[in-house]
C-alpha positions as a printed NumPy array, in Angstrom:
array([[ 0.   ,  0.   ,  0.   ],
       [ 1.429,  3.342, -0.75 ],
       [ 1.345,  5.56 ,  2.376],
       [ 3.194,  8.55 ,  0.627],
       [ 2.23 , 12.391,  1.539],
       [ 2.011, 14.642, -1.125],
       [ 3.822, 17.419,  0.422],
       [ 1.799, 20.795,  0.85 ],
       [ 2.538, 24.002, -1.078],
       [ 5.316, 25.994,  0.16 ],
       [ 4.116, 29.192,  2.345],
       [ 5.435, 32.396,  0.367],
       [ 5.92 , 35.54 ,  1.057],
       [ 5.17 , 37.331,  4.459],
       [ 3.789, 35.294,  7.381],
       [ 0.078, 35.47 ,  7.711],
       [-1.775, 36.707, 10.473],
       [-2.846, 33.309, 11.34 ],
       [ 1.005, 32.665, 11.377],
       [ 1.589, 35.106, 13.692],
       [-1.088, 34.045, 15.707],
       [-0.037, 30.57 , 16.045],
       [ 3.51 , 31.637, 16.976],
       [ 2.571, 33.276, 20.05 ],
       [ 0.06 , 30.803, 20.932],
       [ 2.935, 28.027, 20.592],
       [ 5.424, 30.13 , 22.225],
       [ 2.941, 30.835, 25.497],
       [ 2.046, 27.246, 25.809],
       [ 5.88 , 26.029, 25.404],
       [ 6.691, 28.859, 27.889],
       [ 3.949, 27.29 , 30.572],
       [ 4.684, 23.697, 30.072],
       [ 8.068, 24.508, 30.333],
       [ 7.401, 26.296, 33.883],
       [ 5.204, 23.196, 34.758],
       [ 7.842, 20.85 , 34.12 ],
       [10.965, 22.456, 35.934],
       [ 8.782, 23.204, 39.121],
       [10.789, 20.445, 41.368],
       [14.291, 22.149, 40.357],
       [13.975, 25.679, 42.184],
       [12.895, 24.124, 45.146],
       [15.368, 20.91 , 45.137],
       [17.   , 22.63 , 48.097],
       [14.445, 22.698, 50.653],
       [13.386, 18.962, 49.49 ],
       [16.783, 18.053, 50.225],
       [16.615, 19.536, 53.978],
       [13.251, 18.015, 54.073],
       [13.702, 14.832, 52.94 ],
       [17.39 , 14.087, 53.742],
       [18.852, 13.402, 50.737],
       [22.266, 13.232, 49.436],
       [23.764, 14.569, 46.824],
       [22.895, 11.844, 44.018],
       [19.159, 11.462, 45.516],
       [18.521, 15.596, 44.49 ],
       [19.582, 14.919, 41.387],
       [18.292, 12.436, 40.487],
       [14.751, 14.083, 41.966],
       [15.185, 17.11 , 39.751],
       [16.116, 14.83 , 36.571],
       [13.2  , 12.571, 36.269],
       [10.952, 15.034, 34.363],
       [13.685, 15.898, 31.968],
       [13.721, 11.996, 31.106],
       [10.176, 11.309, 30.559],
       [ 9.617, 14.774, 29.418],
       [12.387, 13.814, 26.729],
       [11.338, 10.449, 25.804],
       [ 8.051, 11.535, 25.63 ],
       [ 8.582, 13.695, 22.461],
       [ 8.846, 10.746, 20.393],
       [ 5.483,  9.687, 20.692],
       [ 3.631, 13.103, 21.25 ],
       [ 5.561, 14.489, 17.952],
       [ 4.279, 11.644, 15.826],
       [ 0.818, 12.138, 17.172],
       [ 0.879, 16.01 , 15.937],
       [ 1.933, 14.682, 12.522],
       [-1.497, 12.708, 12.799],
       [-3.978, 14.819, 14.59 ],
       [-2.405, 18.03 , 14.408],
       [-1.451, 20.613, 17.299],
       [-4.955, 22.628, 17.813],
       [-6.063, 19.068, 19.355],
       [-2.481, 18.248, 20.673],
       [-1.022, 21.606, 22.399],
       [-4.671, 22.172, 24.67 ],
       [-4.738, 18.726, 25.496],
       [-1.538, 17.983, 26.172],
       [-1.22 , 21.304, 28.333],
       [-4.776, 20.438, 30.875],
       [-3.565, 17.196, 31.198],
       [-0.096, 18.602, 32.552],
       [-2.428, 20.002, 35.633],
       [-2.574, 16.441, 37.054],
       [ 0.662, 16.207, 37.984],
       [ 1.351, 20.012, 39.025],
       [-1.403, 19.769, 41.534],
       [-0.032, 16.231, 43.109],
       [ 3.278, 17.918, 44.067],
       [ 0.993, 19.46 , 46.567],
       [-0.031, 16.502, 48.754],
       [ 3.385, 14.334, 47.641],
       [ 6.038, 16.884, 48.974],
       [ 6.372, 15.046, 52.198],
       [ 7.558, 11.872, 50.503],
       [10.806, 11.049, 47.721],
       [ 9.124,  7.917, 46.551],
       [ 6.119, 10.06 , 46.008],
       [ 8.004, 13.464, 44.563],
       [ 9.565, 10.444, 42.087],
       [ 6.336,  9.62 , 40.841],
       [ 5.056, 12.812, 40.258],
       [ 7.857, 14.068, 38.866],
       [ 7.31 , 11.181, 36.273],
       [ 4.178, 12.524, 35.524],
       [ 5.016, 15.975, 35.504],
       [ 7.636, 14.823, 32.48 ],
       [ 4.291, 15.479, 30.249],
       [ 5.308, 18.922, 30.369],
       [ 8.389, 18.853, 28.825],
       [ 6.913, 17.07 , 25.273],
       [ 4.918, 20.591, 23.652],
       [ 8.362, 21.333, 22.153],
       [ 7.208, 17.977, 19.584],
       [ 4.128, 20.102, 19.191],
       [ 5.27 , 23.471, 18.438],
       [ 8.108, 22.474, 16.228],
       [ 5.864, 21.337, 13.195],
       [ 2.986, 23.976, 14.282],
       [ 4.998, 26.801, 13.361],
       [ 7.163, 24.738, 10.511],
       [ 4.082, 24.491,  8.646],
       [ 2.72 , 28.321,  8.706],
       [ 6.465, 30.138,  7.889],
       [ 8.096, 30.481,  5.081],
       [11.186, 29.081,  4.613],
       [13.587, 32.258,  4.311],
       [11.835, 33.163,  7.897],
       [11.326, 30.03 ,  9.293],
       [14.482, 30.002, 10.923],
       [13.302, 33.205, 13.039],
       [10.463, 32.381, 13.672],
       [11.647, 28.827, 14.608],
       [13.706, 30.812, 17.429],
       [10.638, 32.602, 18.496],
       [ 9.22 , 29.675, 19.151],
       [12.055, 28.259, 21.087],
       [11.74 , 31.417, 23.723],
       [ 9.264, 29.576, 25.298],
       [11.884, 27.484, 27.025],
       [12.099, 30.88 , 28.96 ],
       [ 9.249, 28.716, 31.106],
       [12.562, 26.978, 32.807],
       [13.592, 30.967, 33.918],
       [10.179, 31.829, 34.681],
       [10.31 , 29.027, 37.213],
       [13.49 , 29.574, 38.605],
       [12.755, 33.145, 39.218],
       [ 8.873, 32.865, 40.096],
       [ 8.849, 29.905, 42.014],
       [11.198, 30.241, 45.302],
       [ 9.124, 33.988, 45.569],
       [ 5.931, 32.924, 45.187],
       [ 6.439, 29.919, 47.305],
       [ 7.726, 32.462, 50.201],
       [ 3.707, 33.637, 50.442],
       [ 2.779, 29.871, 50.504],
       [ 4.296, 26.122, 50.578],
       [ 1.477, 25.249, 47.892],
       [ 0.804, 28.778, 46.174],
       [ 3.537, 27.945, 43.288],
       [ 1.675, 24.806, 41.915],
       [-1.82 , 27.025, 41.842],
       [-0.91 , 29.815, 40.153],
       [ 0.953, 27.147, 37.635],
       [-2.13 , 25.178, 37.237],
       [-4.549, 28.009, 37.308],
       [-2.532, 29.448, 34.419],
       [-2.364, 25.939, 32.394],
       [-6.245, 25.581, 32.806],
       [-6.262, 29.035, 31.451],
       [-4.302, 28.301, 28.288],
       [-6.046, 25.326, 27.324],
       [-9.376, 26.68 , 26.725],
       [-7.608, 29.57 , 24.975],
       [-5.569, 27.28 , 22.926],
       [-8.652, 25.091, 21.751],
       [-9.882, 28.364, 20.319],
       [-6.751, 30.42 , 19.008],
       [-4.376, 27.68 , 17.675],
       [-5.265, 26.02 , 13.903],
       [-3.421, 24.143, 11.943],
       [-2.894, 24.442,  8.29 ],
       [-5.667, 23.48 ,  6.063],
       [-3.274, 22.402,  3.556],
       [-0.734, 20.547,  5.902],
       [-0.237, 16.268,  5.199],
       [-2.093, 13.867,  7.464],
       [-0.063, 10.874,  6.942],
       [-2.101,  7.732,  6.374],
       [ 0.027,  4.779,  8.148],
       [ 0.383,  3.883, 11.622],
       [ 3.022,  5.936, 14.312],
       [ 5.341,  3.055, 13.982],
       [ 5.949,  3.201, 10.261],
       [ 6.025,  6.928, 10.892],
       [ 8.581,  6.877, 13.48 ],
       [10.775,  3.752, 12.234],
       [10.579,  6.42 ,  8.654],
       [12.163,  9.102, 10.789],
       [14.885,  7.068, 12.278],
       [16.513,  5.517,  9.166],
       [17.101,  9.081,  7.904],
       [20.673,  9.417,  8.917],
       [20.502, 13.264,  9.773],
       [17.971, 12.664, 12.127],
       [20.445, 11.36 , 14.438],
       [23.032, 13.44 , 13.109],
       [21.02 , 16.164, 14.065],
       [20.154, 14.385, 17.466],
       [23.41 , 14.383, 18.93 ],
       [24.312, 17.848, 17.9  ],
       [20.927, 18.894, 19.854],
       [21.749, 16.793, 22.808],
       [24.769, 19.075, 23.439],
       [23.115, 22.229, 22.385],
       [19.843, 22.004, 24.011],
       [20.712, 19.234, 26.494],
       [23.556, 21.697, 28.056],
       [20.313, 24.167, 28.561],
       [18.054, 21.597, 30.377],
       [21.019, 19.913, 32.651],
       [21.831, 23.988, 33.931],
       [18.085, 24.801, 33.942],
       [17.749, 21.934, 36.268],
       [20.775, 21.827, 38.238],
       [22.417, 25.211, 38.485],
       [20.579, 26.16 , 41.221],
       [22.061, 23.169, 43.284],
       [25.485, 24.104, 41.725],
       [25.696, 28.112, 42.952],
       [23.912, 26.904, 46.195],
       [26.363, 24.477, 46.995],
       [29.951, 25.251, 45.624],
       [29.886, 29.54 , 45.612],
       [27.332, 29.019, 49.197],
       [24.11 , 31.01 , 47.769],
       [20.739, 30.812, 49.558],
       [17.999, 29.088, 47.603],
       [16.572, 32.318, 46.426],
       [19.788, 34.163, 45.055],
       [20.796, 30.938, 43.419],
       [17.19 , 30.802, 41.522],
       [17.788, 34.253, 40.194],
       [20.814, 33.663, 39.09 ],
       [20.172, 30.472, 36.834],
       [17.094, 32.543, 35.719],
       [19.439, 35.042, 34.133],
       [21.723, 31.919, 32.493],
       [18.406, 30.424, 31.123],
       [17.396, 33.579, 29.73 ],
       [20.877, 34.515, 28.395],
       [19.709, 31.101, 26.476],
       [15.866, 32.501, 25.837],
       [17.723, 35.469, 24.091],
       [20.305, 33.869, 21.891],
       [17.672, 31.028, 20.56 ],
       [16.207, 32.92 , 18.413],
       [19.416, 34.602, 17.169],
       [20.443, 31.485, 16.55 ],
       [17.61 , 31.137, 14.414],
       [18.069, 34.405, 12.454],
       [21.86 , 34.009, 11.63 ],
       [20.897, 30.772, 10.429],
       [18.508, 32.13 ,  7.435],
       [21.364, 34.481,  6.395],
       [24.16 , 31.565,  6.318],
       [24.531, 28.1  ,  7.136],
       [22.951, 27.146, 10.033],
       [25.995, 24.351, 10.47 ],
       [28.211, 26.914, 10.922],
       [26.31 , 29.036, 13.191],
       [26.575, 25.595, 15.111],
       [29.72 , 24.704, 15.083],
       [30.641, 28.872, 16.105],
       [27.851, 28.552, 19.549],
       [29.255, 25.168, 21.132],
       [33.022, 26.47 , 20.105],
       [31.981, 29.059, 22.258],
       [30.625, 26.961, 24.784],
       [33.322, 24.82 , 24.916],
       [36.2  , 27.221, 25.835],
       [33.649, 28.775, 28.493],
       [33.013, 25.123, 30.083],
       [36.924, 24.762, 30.436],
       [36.849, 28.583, 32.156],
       [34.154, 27.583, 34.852],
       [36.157, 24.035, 35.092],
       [38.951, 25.654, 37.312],
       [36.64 , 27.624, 39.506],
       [36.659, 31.362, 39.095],
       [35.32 , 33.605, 42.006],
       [31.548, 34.173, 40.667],
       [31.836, 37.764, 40.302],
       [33.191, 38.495, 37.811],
       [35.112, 35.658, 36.216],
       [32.175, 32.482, 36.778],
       [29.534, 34.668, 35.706],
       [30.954, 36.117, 32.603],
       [31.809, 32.3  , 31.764],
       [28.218, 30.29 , 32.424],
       [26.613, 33.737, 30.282],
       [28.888, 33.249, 27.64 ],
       [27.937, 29.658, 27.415],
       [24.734, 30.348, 27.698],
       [24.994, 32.322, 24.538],
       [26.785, 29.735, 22.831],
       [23.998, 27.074, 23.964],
       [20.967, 29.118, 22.981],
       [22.283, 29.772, 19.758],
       [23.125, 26.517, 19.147],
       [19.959, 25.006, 20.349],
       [18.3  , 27.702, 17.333],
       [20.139, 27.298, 14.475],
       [19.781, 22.961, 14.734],
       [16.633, 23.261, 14.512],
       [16.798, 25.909, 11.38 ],
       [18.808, 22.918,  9.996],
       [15.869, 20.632, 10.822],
       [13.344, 22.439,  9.259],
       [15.941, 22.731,  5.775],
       [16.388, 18.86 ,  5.371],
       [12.838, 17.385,  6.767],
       [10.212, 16.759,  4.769],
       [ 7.02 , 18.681,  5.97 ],
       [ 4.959, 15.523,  6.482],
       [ 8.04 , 14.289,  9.09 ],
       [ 8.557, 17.581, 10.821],
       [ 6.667, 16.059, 13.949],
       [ 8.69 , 12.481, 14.16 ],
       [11.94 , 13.794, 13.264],
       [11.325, 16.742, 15.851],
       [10.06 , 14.153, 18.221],
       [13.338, 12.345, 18.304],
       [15.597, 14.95 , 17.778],
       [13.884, 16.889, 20.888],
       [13.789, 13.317, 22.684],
       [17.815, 13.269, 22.282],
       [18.053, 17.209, 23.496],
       [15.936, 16.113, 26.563],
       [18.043, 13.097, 27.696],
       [21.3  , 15.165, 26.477],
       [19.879, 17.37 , 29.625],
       [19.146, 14.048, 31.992],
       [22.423, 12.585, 32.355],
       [24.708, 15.576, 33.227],
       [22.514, 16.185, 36.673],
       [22.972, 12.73 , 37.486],
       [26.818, 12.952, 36.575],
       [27.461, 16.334, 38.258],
       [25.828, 15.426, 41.6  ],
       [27.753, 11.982, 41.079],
       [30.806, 13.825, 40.64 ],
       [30.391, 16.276, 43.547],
       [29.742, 13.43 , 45.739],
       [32.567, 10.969, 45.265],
       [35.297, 14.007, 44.33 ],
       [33.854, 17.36 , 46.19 ],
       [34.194, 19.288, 42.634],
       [32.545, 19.925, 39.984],
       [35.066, 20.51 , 37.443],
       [35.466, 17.08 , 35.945],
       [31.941, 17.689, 34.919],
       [32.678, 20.81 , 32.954],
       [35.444, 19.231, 31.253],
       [33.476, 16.702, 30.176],
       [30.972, 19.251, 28.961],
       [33.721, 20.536, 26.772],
       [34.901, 17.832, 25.018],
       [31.591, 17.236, 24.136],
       [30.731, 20.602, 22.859],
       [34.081, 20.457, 21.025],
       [33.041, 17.007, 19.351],
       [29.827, 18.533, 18.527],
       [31.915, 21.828, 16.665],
       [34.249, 19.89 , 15.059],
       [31.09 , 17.608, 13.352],
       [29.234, 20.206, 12.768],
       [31.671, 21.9  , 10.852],
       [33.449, 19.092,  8.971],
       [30.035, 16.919,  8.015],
       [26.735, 19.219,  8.315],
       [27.849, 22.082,  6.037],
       [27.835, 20.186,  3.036],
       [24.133, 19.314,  3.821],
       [21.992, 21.755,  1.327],
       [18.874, 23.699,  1.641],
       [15.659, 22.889,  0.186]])
């Protein structure tokens, strides 16, 4: 049976104001998931005194939503492919209230923070929805851009990191309402605002064929890896550099949130720039430029500079490099995807950013524990984000745009 998509026509000329439209809506919901899902991280701390947990134990707490969240993306981005995000981004995003609102009753127990924070992993998989959402309604000399625009809403991981500790000084519980109350409230706006294109391919064969299509295309996982370092770097600081400042430079729980919500917004910035260097050159070498960048800033913070000002001026600077690196992959993805595999490719590709942001927690708390430092972790960042350069440069250049 033939289970080809005829691919749609090509979006020309200036984005449309249903575009536009969709953008924001995608961006907000990404942004609010994203909150949703990094709720544990900015108050690991006081679980820690709480709960008495070691080092390994908070980690691993804090890194449970980034794996499911991750993983998650495979399935969830093949399901947009088939039903399309205007049914996929509001349910996805009420559902994602379950989980925020069972923090409240299991904060008193690990086993039952590890549960929820399974749960709460739903969160993390709108990126699969977005991604082909806003693919499909941009042109491709903007898509880039607007791709970046889109990827703001991982500001949701600063939002939470600032937000949460100060909201959660007026009340234990008060951070999961507002969060819910605020999901709830998207939803209904979202089954209203965000369409999908009337044009776009509905593939006709099952998710299996659909995702087993998706992973014999060599630069999906090409593309994977790069984003595990890129975007992967962003989740594994989003989630543990408030344990980092709080335990190696001695910052209270507070200070330490605000300060890894300027690094993730540093990030939040640079995405889309990232994005918009990427439809004026190759978006390989933009890549292979960011994690250069992010490399020789790892090795700085490796030999541990007084925070102010050497250790800041390093984790913003590789910030930068990570945000824009996290952009311009996915400018590459939506160059060499067909449309009717935007979802499954981004599903796996986000999947492999997600877990590039699961182990390094694990691995840094690991560290900490058997060695007291942290700075065979940010060598190890380095190499990687040097291997990642080095590829980039040598092998995804000569890829072409559509």
């Amino acid at each position: 049976m033939d289970t080809a998509v005829k691919q749609p026509p090509v979006p020309v000329g200036a984005p449309s104001a249903a575009a536009r439209r969709n953008l924001v809506m995608a961006t907000i919901g990404f942004g609010l998931t994203f909150w949703a899902w990094n709720l544990i991280a900015p108050m690991a701390g006081g679980y820690k005194e709480r709960l008495g947990l070691n080092s390994f134990e908070q980690s691993l707490l804090v890194a449970v939503p980034v794996l499911v969240g991750s993983l998650g993306r495979i399935p969830v981005g093949a399901l947009t492919d088939k039903h399309g995000a205007r049914l996929m981004f509001p349910l996805i995003s009420a559902l994602t209230v379950v989980p925020v609102l069972l923090l409240i009753p299991a904060k008193n127990s690990y086993g039952a923070m590890l549960a929820v924070g399974f749960l709460l992993g739903l969160g993390g998989t709108t990126f699969a929805i977005g991604i082909p959402l806003v693919n499909s309604w941009f042109p491709p000399a903007g898509r880039g851009l607007a791709l970046g625009v889109f990827g703001m809403g991982m500001g949701g991981v600063a939002l939470s990191g600032y937000f949460t500790p100060r909201i959660a000084e007026h009340g234990d519980n008060l951070p999961f309402l507002v969060v819910a109350a605020a999901l709830v409230a998207y939803a209904a706006l979202a089954a209203v605002l965000v369409s999908d294109r009337p044009d776009r391919p509905v593939p006709t064969d099952s998710l299996a064929h659909r995702l087993g299509d998706a992973g014999r295309l060599r630069v999906t996982w090409e593309l994977s890896a790069l984003y595990a370092i890129g975007f992967g770097g962003i989740v594994a600081f989003g989630v543990y550099l408030p344990t980092y400042l709080k335990t190696w430079y001695d910052l209270s729980p507070t200070d330490a949130g605000t300060k890894a919500a300027g690094f993730a917004l540093v990030t939040v910035v640079f995405r889309p720039i990232g994005g918009w260097l990427s439809d004026r050159i190759h978006p390989a070498l933009v890549t292979a430029a960011a994690l250069g960048l992010a490399a020789l800033m790892a090795i700085v913070q490796a030999f541990d500079p007084e925070l102010a000002p050497g250790g800041t001026i390093a984790l913003l600077c590789m910030a930068a490099g990570l945000g824009t690196a996290s952009g311009s992959v996915f400018a590459l993805v939506s160059q060499v995807t067909p449309q009717a595999k935007v979802g499954s490719v981004t599903g796996i590709v986000g999947a492999m950013g997600g877990l590039g942001g699961f182990v390094p927690p694990l691995v840094m708390g690991a560290i900490y524990s058997a060695k007291g430092s942290y700075s065979i972790g940010f060598m190890l960042l380095s190499d990687l984000a040097l291997a990642g350069c080095v590829y980039a440069y040598g092998r995804m250049r000569g890829l072409q745009r559509q």
